[in-house]
Structure formats: C-alpha cells, structure tokens
ZAKOL-482650 format. One line per 2 residues: for each residue x, y, z of N, C-alpha, C. Coordinates in pm, whole numbers, plus 50000, padded with zeros to 5 digits. Layout:
X:Y:Z:X:Y:Z:X:Y:Z  ...;
***
This chain:
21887:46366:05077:21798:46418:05183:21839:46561:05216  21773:46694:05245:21748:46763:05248:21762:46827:05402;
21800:46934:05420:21840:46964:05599:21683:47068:05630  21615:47086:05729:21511:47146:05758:21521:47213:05865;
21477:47350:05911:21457:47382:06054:21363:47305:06132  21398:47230:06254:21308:47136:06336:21203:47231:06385;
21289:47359:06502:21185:47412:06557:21300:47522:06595  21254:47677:06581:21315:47742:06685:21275:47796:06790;
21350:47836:06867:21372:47844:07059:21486:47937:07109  21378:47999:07175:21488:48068:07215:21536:48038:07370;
21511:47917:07414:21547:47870:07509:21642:47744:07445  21791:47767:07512:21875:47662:07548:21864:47561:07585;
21812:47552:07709:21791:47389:07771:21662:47362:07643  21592:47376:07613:21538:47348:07474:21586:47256:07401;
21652:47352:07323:21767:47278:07255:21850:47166:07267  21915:47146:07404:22001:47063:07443:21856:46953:07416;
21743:46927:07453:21598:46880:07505:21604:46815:07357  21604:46926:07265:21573:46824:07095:21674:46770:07073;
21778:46779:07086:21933:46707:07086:21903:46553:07124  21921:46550:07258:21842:46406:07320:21770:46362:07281;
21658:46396:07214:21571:46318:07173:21534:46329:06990  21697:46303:06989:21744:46313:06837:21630:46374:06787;
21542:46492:06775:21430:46558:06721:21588:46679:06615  21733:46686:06634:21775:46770:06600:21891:46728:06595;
21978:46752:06482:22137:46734:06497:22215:46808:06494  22177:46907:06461:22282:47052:06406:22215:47160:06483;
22262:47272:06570:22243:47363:06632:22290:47528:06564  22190:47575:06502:22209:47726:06451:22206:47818:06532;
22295:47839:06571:22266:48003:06716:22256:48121:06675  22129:48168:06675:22190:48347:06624:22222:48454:06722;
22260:48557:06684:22296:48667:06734:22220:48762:06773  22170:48794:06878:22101:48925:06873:22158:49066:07018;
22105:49131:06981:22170:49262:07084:22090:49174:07244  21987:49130:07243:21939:49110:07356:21988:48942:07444;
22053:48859:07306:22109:48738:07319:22164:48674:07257  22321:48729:07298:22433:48728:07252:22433:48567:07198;
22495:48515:07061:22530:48362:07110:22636:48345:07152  22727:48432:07179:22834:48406:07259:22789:48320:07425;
22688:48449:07482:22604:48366:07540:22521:48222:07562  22468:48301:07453:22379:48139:07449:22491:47997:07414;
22611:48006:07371:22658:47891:07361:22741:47873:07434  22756:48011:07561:22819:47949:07706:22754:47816:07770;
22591:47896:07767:22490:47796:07835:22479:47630:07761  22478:47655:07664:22486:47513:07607:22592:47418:07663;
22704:47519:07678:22839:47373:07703:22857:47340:07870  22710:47339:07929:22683:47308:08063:22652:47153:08017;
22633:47100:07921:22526:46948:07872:22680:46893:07822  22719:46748:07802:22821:46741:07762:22786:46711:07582;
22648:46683:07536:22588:46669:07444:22646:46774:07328  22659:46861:07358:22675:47014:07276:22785:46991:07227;
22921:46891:07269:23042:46856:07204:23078:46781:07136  22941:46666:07096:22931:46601:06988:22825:46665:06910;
22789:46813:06893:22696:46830:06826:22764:46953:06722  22740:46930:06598:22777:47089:06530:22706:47158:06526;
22798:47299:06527:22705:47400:06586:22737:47489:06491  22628:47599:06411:22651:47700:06301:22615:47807:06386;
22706:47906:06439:22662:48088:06456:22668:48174:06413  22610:48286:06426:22585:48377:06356:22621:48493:06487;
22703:48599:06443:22797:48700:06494:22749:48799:06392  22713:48938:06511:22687:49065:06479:22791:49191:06478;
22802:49258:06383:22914:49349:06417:22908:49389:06542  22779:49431:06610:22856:49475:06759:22916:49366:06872;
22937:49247:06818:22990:49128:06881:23099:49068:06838  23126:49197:06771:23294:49136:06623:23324:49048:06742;
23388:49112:06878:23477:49096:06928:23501:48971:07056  23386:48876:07002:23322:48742:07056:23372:48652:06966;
23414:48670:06846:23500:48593:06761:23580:48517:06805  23685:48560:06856:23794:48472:06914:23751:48394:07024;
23693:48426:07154:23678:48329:07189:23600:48197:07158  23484:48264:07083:23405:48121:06981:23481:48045:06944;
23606:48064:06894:23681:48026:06794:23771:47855:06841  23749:47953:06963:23818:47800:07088:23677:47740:07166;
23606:47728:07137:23473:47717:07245:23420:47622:07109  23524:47485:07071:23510:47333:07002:23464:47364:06829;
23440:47302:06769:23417:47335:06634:23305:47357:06572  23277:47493:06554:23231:47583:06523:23265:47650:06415;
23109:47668:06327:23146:47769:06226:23103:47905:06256  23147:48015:06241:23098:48163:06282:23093:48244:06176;
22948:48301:06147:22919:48341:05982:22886:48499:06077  22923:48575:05996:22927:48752:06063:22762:48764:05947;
22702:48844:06070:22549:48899:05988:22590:49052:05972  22549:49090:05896:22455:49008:05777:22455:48899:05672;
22341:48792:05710:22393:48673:05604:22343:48672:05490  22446:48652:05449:22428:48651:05258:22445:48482:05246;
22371:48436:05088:22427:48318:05047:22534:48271:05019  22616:48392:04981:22803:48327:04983:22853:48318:05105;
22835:48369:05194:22896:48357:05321:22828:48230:05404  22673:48192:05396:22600:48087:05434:22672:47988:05411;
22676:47912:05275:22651:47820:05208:22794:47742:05220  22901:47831:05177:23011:47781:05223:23088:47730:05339;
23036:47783:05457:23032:47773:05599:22971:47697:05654  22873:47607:05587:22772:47551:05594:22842:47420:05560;
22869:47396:05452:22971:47296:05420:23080:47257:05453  23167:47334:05542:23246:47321:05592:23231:47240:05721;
23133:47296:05805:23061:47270:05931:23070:47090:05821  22970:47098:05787:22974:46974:05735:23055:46862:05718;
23130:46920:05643:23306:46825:05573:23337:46771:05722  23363:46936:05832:23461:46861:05925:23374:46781:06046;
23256:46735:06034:23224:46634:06106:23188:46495:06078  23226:46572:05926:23228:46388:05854:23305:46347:05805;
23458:46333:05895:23595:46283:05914:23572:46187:06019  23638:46116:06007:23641:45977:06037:23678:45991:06221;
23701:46058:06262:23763:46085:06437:23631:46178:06486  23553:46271:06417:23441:46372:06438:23335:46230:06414;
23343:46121:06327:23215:46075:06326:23203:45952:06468  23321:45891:06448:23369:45786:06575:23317:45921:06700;
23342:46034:06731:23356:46077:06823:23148:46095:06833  23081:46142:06728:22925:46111:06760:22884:45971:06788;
22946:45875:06685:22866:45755:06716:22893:45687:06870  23020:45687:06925:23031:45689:07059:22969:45722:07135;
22933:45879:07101:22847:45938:07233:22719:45903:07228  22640:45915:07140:22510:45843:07140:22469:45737:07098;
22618:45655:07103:22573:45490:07165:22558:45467:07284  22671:45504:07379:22695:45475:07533:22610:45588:07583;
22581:45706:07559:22504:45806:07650:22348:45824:07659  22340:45726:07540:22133:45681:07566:22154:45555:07659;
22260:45493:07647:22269:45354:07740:22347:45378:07883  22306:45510:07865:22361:45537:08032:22472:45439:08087;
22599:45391:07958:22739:45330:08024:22820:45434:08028  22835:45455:08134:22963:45550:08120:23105:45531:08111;
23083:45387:08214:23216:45311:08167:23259:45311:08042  23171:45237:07981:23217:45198:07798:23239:45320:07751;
23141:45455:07758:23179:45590:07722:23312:45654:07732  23371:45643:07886:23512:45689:07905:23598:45591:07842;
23560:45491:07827:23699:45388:07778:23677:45410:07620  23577:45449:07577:23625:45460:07420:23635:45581:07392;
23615:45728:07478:23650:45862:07469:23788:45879:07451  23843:45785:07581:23948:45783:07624:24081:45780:07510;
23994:45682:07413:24152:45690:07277:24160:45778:07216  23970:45820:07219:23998:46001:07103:24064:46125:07163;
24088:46056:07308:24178:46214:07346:24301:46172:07367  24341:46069:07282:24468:46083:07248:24487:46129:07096;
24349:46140:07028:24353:46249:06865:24358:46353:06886  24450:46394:06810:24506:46573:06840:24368:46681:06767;
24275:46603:06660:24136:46641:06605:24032:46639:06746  24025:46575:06808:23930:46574:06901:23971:46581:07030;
24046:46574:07114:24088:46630:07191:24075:46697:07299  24064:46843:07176:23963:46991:07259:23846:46938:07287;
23713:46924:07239:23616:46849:07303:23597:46693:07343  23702:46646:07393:23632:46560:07395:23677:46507:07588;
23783:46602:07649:23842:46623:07753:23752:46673:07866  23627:46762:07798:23530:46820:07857:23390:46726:07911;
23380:46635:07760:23307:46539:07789:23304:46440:07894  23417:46347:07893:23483:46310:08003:23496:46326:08140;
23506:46479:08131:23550:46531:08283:23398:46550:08364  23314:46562:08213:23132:46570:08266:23076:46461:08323;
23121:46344:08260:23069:46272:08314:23166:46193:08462  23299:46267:08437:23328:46235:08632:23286:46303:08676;
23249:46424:08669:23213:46545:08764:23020:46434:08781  22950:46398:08725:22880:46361:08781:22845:46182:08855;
22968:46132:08911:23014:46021:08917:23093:46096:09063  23115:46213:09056:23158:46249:09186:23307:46255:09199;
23344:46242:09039:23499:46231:09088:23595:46328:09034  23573:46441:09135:23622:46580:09156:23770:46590:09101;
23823:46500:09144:23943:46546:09153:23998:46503:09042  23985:46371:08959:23977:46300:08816:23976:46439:08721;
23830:46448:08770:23799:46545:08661:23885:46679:08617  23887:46751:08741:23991:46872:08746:24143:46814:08679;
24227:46693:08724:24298:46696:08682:24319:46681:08497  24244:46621:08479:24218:46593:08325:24220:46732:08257;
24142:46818:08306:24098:46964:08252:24191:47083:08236  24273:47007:08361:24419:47111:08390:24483:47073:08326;
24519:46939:08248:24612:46939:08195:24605:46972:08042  24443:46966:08027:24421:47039:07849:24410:47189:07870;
24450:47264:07978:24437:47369:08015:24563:47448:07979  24672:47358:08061:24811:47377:08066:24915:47378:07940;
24822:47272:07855:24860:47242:07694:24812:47394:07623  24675:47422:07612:24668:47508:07592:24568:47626:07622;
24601:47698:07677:24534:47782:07792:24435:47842:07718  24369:47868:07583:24273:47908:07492:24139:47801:07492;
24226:47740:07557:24118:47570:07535:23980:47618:07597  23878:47664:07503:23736:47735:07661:23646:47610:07660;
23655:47508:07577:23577:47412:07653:23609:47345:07762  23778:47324:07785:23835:47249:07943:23806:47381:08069;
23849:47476:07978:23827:47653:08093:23693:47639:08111  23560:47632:08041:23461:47654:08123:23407:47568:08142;
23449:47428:08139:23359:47295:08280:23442:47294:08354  23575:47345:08341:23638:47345:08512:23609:47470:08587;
23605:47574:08494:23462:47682:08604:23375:47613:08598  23281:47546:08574:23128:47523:08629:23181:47444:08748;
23291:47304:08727:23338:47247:08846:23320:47320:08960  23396:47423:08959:23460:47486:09078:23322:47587:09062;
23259:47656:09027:23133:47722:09076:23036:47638:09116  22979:47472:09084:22921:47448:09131:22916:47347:09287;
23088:47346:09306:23098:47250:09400:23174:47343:09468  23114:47468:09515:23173:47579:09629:23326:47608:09586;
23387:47664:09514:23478:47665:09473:23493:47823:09425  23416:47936:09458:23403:48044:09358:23558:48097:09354;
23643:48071:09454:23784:48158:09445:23851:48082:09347  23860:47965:09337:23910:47917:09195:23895:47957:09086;
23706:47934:09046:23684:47999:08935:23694:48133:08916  23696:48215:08992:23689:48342:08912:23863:48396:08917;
23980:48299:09013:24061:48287:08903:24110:48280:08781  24057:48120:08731:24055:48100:08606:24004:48165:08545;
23826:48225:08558:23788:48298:08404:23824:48426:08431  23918:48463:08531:23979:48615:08502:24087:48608:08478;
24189:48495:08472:24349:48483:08409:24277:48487:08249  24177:48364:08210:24150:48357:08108:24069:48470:08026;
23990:48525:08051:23980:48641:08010:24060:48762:07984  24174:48772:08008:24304:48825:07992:24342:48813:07836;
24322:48704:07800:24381:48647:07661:24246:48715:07541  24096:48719:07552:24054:48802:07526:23957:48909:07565;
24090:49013:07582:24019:49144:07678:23906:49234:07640  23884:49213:07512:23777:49285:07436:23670:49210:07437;
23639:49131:07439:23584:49025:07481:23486:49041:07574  23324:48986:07608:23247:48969:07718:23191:48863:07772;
23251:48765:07728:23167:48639:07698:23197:48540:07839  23330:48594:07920:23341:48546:08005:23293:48605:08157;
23298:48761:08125:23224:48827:08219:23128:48786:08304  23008:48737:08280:22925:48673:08379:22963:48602:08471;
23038:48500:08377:23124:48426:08494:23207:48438:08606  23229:48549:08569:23332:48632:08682:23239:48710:08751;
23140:48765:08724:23030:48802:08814:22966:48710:08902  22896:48619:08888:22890:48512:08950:23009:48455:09062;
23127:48485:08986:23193:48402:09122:23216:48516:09232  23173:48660:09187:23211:48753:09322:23161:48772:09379;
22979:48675:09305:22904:48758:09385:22894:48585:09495  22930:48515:09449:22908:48355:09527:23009:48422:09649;
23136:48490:09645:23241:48544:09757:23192:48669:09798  23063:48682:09773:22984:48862:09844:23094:48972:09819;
23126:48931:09700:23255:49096:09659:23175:49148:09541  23062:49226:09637:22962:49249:09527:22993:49403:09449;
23106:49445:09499:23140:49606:09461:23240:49565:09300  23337:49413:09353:23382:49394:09216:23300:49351:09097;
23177:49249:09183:23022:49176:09075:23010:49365:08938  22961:49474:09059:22916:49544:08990:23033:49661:08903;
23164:49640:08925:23262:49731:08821:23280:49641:08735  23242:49472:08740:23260:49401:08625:23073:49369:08521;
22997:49397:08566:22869:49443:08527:22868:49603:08421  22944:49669:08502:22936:49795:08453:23048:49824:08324;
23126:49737:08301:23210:49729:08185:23152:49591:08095  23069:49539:08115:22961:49492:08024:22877:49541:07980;
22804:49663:08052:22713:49793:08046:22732:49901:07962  22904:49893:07980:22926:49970:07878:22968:49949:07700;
22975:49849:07751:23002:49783:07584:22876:49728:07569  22769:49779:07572:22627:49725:07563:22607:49611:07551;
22665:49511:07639:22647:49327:07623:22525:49314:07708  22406:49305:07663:22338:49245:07730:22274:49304:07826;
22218:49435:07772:22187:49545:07884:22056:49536:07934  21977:49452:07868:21831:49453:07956:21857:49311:08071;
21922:49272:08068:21968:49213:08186:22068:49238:08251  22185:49306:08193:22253:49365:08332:22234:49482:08414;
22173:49539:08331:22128:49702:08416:22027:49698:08479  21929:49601:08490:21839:49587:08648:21954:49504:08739;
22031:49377:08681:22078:49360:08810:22221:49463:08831  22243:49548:08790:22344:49670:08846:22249:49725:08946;
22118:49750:08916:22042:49811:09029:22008:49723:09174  22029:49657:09114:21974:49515:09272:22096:49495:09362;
22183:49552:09288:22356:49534:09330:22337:49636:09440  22329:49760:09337:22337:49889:09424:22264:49914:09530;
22122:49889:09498:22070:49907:09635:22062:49845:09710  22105:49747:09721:22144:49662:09827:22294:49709:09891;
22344:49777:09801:22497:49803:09901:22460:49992:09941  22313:50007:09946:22311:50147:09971:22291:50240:09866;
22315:50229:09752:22334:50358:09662:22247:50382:09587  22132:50413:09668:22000:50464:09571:21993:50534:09473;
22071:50613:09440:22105:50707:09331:22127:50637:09221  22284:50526:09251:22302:50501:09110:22231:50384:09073;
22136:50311:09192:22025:50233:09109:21911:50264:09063  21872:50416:09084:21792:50474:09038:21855:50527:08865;
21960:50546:08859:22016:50612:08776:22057:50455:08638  22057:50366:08691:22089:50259:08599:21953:50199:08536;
21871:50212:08619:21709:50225:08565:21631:50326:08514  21734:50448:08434:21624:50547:08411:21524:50533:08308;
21535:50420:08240:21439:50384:08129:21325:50292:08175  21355:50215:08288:21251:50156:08350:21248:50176:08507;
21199:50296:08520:21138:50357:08654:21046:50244:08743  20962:50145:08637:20888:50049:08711:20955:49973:08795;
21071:49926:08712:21129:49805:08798:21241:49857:08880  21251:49974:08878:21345:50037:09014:21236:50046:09152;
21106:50101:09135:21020:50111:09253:20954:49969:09280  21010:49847:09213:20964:49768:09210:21099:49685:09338;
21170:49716:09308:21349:49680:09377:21293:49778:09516  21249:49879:09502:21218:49939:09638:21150:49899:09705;
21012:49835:09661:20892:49796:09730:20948:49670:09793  21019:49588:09734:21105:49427:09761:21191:49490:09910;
21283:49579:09896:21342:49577:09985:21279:49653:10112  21206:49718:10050:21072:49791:10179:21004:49683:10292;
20973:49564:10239:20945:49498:10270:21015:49369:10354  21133:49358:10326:21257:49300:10371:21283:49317:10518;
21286:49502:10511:21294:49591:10590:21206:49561:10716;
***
C-alpha cells in the first residue's frame, strides 16, 4: 500500500481534526517565511494526539537555527529545503523504521485504543510502563500530564513534568505543556520563567519567543512583550504578524512614532490601530 497526501491545511487545529478522525496518520509540516513549522509544531503539541503521531518537517535556511530545538520537540524527522529526492526519501524511512519498533508501536496502539474510548484510567495505567522506556519517555510524560491537566490534577501533572524536566532540561515536550500548564491556569510568572531559562539553551533560536511574549504580556510587562517581539523582528521570524502587533504594543504604551514606524509598509492597518483607539477614547 502506497502513502498519499489526505489534504493540505494550513490550519493546525485542522490537522490535529484529521488525526482524530483517523482521515491521517503522518503529519508533513512545511516551512515557510510567513509560517515557521517551528511554529506550527509549537501549536500542534497543545493536543496530546501529536505525540503518538509522526511527524516529517521541512526547515528553511533562514530557520537553520530552529533545528535544535525541533530536535527535542519528540521524534521528528527534519529535512532542510530545498527538497531533493535523496534527502526526502531517506528521512522518510527513517521516520518510518523508528515508529515501527515495538515501544513506538505499543505507544500508538495504546493511545488510540483508550483515547477514542475516552478511558483515561486504562490510558495512564498502560502509559504509565512506557515511561518507564527510556525510547518513549520524552513523549509520552507529556501525554499523561495532558490528560491530568484535564482531570484537574494540577499538581500530578506539574510534578511528573518537572521531573522529565530535571532529567533533562532540553526535554521541549515536558517544557512546553508545563508552560501551557502554567499559562493557562494563571500562572504567567512561572512560565515565562521556564521558557526564558529554557530558551537560554537555544539562544539563536525563536521558537520559544512567543511564549515569552505571551507570558509578559498576561503580567502587563508589555515594554519587555515588545524588546522580545522586536528581536523576533529582527531576525525576520514571522514579521507579518509581529510587526502589527509591535504596533498595538506601542500605541497603546504611547509611542506613536514607533508604531507608525513598525507599519511603514502597511499605513492601512496603522490608521486602522488609530481609528480603534480613537474610539476607545
């Protein structure tokens, strides 16, 4: 049997959407200047689905430097574009080989036995032995902690996460569901702890940035939101979405100039930020 493209999307929750409803098994992310998959496969590992799923990306030279953290963000193959057939095909197979080992396949058939049957019990108790496999482990600690975090059990969860954290601090699937933890259950001084210790490890790196925007701006430290915006700005990550909100930053803290000045290519949507706050007014 033969592998096919189902459908592409450039929406995420999409994706996660054909996942569930087995319409898809394998997830190809590409790369583009306007959407990073560094990005896009932040957003994915919000579903705990995405950690029994293999995932093939595709990395642009101006994103060399998203490599490494992919690299820890569960098993993943990362093919640099331009893609050629030697670089495809082999990578391709690999992705392959390593999910059809005997701990990678136990670790799918588990999840979408117990997670269409909504047991979670039976789910954690048979997760529970694969994270004592040093192969599965890294994802499968995340899974787990997803489904206490929605069971309500905060503190379960965190501890589990800290301790694949503490093992090894590269770990970005335990690092970013214990930021979503702590960003989504009022927690922003935690998280933007963590994804700013962790972002430390790779400083060239942008992939964690948002995240750390988000938590300054959840603590209204919107002057740090925008010097950490503006060193995303400058390494061109993602500039048709961060450079209107650099402007929404600014003029809201006063500085008409430099939100005029961060919009000089789209004049519309700066008098458009004016008319909003004209009206506020």
């Amino acid at each position: 049997m033969g592998w096919a493209v189902v459908k592409s999307t450039p929406s995420a929750r999409e994706a996660i959407e054909l996942l569930k409803q087995k319409e898809a098994y394998i997830l190809i992310v590409d790369d583009s200047i306007e959407e990073p998959s560094a990005n896009m496969i932040r957003y994915l590992m919000l579903d705990p689905i995405i950690y029994a799923t293999p995932v093939f990306t595709f990395l642009m030279e101006d994103h060399k430097f998203e490599k490494a953290p992919l690299s820890f963000m569960g098993f993943k193959e990362i093919v640099a574009k331009p893609l050629t057939p030697s670089k495809f095909i082999p990578s391709f197979n690999a992705l392959l080989k390593r999910w059809e080992t005997k701990p990678m396949m136990a670790l799918r058939g588990i999840f979408y036995r117990y997670y269409d049957d909504h047991d979670d019990s039976k789910l954690k108790e048979l997760l529970g032995k694969l994270l004592l496999v040093e192969s599965t482990a890294p994802i499968v600690s995340p899974i787990i902690a997803s489904i206490l975090m929605n069971e309500g059990e905060l503190t379960e969860a965190e501890k589990i996460l800290l301790e694949k954290i503490k093992a090894d601090p590269k770990n970005l699937c335990s690092v970013l569901t214990l930021g979503n933890l702590y960003l989504q259950h009022a927690m922003p001084h935690l998280a933007r702890r963590l994804f700013s210790s962790t972002h430390k490890q790779f400083d060239r790196s942008c992939c964690l940035l948002p995240d750390i925007v988000q938590a300054e701006m959840m603590l209204c430290n919107f002057e740090s939101a925008l010097n950490v915006l503006e060193k995303m700005a400058n390494r061109r990550y993602m500039v048709d979405k961060t450079l209107p909100f650099m402007a929404r930053i600014a003029y809201a803290l006063g500085r008409k100039q430099d939100a005029a000045e961060y919009m000089t290519e789209k004049k519309g949507l700066y008098q458009k930020i004016e008319r909003s706050w004209s009206g506020i007014a």
